[in-house]
C-alpha positions as a Markdown table, in Angstrom:
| # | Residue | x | y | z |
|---|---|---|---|---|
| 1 | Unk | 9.4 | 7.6 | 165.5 |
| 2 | Unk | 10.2 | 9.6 | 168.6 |
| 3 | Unk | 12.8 | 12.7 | 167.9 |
| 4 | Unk | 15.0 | 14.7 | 170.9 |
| 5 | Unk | 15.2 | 18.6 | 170.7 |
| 6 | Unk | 18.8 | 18.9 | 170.7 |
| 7 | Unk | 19.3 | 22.0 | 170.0 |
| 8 | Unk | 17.6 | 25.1 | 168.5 |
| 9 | Unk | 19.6 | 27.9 | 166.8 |
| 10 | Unk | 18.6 | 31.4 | 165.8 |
| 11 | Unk | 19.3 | 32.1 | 162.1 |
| 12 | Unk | 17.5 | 35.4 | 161.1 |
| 13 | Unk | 14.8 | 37.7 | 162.9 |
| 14 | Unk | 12.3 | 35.6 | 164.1 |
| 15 | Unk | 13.5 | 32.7 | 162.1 |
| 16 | Unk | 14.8 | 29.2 | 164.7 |
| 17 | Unk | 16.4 | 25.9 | 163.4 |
| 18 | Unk | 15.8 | 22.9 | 165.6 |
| 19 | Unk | 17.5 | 20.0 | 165.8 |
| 20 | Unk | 16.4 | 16.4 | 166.4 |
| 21 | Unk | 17.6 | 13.1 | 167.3 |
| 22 | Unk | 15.5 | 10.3 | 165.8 |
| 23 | Unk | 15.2 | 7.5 | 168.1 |
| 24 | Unk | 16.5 | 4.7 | 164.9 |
| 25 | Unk | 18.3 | 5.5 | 161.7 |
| 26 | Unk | 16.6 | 7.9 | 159.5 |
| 27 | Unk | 17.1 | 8.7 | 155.8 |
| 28 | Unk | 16.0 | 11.4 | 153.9 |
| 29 | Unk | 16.9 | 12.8 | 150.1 |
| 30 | Unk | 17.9 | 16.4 | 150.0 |
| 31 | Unk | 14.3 | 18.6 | 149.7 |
| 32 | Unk | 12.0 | 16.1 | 151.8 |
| 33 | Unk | 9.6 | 17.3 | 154.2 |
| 34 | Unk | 9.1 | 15.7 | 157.7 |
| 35 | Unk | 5.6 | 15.3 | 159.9 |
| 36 | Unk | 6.4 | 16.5 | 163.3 |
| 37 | Unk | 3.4 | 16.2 | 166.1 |
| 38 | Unk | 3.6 | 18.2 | 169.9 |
| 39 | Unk | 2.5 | 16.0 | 172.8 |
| 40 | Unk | 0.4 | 19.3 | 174.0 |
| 41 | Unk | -0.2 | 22.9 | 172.8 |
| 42 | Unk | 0.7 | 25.5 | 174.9 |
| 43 | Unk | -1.1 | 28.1 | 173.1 |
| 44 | Unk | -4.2 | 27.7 | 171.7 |
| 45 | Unk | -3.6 | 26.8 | 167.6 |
| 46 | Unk | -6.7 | 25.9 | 165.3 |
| 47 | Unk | -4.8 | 24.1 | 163.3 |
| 48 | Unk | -3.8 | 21.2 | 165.6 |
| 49 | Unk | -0.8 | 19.8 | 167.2 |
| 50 | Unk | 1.0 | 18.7 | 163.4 |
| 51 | Unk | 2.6 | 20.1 | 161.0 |
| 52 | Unk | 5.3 | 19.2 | 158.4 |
| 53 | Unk | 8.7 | 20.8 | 157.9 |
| 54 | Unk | 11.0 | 20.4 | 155.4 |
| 55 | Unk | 14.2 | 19.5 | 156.2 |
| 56 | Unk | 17.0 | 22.0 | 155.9 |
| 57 | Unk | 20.1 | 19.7 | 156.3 |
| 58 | Unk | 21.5 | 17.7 | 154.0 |
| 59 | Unk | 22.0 | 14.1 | 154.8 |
| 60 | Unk | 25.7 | 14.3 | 154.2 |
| 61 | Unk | 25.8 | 16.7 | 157.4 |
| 62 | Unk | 25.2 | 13.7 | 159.9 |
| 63 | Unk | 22.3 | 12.0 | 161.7 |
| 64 | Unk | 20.3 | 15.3 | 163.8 |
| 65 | Unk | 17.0 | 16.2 | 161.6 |
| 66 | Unk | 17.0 | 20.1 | 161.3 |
| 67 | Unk | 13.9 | 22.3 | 161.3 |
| 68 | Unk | 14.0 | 25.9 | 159.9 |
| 69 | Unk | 11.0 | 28.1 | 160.8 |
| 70 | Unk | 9.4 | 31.5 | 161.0 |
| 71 | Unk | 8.6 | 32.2 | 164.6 |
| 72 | Unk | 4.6 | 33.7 | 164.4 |
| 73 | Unk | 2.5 | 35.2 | 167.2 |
| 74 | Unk | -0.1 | 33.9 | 165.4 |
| 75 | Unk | 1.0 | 30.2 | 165.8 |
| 76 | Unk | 0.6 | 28.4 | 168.9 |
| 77 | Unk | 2.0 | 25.4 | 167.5 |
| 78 | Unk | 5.1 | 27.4 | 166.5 |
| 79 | Unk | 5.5 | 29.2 | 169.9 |
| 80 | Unk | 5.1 | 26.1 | 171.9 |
| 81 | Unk | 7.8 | 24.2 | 170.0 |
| 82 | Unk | 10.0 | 27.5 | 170.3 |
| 83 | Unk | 9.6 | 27.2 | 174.1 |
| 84 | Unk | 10.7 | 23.5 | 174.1 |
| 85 | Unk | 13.7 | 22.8 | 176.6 |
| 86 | Unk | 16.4 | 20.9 | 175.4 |
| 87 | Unk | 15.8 | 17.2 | 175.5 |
| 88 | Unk | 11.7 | 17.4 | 175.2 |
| 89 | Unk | 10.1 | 14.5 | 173.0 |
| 90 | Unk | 8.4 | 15.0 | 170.0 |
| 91 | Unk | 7.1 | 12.5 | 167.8 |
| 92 | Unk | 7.9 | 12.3 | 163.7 |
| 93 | Unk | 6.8 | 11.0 | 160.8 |
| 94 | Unk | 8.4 | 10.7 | 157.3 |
| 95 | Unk | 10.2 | 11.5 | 155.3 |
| 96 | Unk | 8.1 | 12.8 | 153.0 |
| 97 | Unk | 7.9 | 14.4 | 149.6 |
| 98 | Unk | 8.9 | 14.3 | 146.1 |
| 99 | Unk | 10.2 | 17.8 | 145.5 |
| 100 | Unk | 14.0 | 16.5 | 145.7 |
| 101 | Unk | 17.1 | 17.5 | 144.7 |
| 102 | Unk | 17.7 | 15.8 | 140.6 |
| 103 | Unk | 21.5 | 15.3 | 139.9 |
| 104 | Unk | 20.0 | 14.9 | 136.3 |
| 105 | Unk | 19.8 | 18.5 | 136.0 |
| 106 | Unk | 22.1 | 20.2 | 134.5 |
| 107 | Unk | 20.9 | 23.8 | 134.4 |
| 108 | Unk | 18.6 | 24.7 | 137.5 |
| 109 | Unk | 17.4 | 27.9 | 138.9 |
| 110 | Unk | 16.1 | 28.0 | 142.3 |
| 111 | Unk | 13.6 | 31.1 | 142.9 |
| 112 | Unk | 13.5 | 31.3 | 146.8 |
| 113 | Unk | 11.0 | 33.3 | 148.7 |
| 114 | Unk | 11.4 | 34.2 | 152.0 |
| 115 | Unk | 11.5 | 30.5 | 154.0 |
| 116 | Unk | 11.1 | 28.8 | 151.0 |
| 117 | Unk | 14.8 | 28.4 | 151.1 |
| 118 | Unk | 15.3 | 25.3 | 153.5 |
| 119 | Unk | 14.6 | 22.8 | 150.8 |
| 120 | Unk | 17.1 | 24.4 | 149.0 |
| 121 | Unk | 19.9 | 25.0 | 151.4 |
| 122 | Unk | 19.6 | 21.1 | 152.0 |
| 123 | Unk | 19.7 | 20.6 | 148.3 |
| 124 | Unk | 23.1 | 22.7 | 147.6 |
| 125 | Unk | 24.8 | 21.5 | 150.4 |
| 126 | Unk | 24.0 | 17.8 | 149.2 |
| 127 | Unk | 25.7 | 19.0 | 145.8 |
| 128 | Unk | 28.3 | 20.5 | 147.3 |
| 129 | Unk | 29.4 | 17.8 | 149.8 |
| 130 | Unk | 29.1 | 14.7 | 147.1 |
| 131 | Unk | 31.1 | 17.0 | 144.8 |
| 132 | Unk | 28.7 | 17.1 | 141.8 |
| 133 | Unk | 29.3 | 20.1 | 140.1 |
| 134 | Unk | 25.9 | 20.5 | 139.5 |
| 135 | Unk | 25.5 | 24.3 | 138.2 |
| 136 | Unk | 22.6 | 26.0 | 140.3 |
| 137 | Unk | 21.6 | 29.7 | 140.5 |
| 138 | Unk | 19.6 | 30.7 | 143.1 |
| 139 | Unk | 17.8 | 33.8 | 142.8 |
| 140 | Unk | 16.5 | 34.7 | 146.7 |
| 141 | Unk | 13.5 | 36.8 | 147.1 |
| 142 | Unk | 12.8 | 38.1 | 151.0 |
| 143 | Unk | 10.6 | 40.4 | 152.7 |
| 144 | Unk | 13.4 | 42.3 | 154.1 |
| 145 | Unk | 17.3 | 42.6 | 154.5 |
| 146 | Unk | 17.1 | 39.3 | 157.0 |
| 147 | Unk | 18.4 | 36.3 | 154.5 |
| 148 | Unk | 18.1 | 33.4 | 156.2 |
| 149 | Unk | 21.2 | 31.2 | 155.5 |
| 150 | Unk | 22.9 | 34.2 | 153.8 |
| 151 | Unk | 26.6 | 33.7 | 155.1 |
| 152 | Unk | 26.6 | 30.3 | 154.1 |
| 153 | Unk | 25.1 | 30.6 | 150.8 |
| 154 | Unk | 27.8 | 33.5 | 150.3 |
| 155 | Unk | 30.7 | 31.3 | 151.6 |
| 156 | Unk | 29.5 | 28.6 | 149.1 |
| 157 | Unk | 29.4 | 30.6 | 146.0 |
| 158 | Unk | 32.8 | 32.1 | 147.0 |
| 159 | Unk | 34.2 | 28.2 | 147.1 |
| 160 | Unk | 32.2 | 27.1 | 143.9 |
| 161 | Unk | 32.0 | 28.4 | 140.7 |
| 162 | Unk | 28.9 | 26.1 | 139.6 |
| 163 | Unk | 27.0 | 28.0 | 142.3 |
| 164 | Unk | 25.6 | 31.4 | 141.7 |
| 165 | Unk | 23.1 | 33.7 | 143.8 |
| 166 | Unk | 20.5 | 36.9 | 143.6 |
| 167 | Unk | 19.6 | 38.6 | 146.3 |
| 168 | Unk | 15.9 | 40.1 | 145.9 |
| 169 | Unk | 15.2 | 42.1 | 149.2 |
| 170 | Unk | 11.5 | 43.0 | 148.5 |
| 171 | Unk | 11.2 | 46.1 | 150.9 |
| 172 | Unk | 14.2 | 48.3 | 148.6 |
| 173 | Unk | 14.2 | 47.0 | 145.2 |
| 174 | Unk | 10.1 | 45.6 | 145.2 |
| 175 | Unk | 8.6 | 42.4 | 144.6 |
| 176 | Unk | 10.5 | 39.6 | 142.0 |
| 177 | Unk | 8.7 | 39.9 | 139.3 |
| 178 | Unk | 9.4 | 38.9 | 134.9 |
| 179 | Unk | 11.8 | 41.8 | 134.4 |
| 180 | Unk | 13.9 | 41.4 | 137.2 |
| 181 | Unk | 13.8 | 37.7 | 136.5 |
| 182 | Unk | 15.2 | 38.7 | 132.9 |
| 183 | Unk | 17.5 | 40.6 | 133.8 |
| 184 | Unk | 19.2 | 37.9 | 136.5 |
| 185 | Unk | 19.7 | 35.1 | 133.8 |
| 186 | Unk | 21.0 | 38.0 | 131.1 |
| 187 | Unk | 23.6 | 38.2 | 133.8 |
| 188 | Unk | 24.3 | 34.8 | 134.0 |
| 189 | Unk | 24.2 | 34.3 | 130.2 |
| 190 | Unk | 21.7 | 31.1 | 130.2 |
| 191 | Unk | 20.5 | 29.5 | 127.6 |
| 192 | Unk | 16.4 | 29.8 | 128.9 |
| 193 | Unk | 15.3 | 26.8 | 126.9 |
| 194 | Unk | 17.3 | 24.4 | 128.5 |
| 195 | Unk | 16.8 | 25.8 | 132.2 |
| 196 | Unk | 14.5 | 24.0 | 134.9 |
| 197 | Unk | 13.0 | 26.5 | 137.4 |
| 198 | Unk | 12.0 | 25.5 | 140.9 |
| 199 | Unk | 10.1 | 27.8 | 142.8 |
| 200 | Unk | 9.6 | 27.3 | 147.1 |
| 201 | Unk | 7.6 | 29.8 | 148.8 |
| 202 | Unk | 4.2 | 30.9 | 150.2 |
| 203 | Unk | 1.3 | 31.0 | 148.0 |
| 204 | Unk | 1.6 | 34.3 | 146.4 |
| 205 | Unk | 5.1 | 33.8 | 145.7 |
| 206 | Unk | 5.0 | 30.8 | 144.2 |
| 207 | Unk | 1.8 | 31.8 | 141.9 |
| 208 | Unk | 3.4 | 35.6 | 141.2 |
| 209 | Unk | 6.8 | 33.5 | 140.0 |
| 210 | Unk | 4.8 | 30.8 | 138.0 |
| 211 | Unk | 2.8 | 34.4 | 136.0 |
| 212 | Unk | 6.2 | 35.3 | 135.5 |
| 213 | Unk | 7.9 | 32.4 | 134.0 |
| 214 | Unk | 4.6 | 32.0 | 131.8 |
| 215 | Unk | 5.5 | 35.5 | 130.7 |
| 216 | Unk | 9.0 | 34.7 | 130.1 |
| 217 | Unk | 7.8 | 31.8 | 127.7 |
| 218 | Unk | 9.2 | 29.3 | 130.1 |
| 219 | Unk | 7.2 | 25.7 | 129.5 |
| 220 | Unk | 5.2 | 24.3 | 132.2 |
| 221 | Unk | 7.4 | 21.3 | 132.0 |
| 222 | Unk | 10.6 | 22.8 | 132.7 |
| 223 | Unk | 9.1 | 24.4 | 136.2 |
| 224 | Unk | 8.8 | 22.3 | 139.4 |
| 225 | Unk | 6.9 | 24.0 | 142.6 |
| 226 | Unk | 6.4 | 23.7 | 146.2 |
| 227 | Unk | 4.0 | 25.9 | 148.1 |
| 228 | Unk | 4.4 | 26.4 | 151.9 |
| 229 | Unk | 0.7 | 26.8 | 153.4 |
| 230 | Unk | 0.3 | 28.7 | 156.7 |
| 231 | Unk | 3.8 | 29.0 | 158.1 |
């Protein structure tokens, strides 16, 4: 499958959307991850020309596939794409993925950190759109005061009362850890037993939130992960 840049948007420091235009109809559940390949590297990158995104629309917002990325020095594979032109070819593969949205669940908390929000923006605008009702509280954990997504999230929660959010920024009020965890669903006044957790993040966010939740007595089986390597 061969996608068109169609446009790229700048949604927090050092944080682009792009959007694509698959070349035949393309479906995807709310939460799946795309393979996206560059014809050439620009910058040097040890880790190859691939990588796999997930995808931060949901499919009730139309056909164009939309990216959301940190922009790193570091990556040549992330600088080249940023310095795409409008119209350049890539080529995809997917989707992919099983972390999806579940309309099943009734009580989920989404524990965000930093970029780990895109599956999740898809997945509450999906909610939103097919009019589910579906209560979900995120709690959003970032490095900084830079919340990717942030005025829509608030404009959502101002529009629905089944959806709830926690902003965590990390460099005033430290890293999201058990207590402040606690002290979110007090707010809320949840019912933890019945709760599913779903953490997105890098590595150490996803591993620091699954210590927590251990510590909170939260079953393994009520918490679903996604770790995002090297982005």
């Amino acid at each position: 499958m061969f996608l068109k840049l169609i446009k790229k948007r700048n949604e927090a420091k050092d944080t682009v959307s792009f959007f694509f235009e698959a070349d035949k109809p393309f479906n995807w559940i709310a939460g799946q991850y795309i393979y996206i390949t560059l014809s050439k590297l620009n910058y040097p990158d040890e880790r190859g020309s691939t990588r796999h995104f997930t995808i931060s629309t949901s499919p009730t917002e139309g056909d164009l596939i939309r990216i959301t990325m940190r922009i790193r020095e570091s990556s040549g594979y992330k600088k080249t794409l940023n310095n795409l032109p409008n119209g350049s070819i890539v080529e995809g593969k997917g989707p992919q993925g099983t972390f999806v949205f579940d309309e099943q669940i009734k009580n989920n908390i989404f524990l965000a950190g930093g970029i780990g929000i895109t599956p999740f923006r898809s997945m509450i605008k999906w909610n939103i759109d097919r009019k589910l009702n579906v209560p979900i509280f995120l709690i959003y954990s970032n490095s900084d005061s830079e919340f990717v997504f942030k005025n829509e999230i608030d404009e959502w929660v101002k529009n629905n009362n089944n959806i709830k959010v926690e902003y965590f920024d990390t460099s005033e009020s430290g890293h999201l850890d058990k207590t402040k965890i606690e002290n979110a669903l007090d707010g809320w006044s949840l019912d933890k037993n019945s709760l599913i957790f779903s953490v997105v993040g890098p590595n150490v966010f996803v591993d620091a939130m699954e210590d927590s939740l251990n510590e909170l007595n939260i079953p393994d089986s009520n918490i679903k992960t996604e770790k995002f390597t090297g982005y």
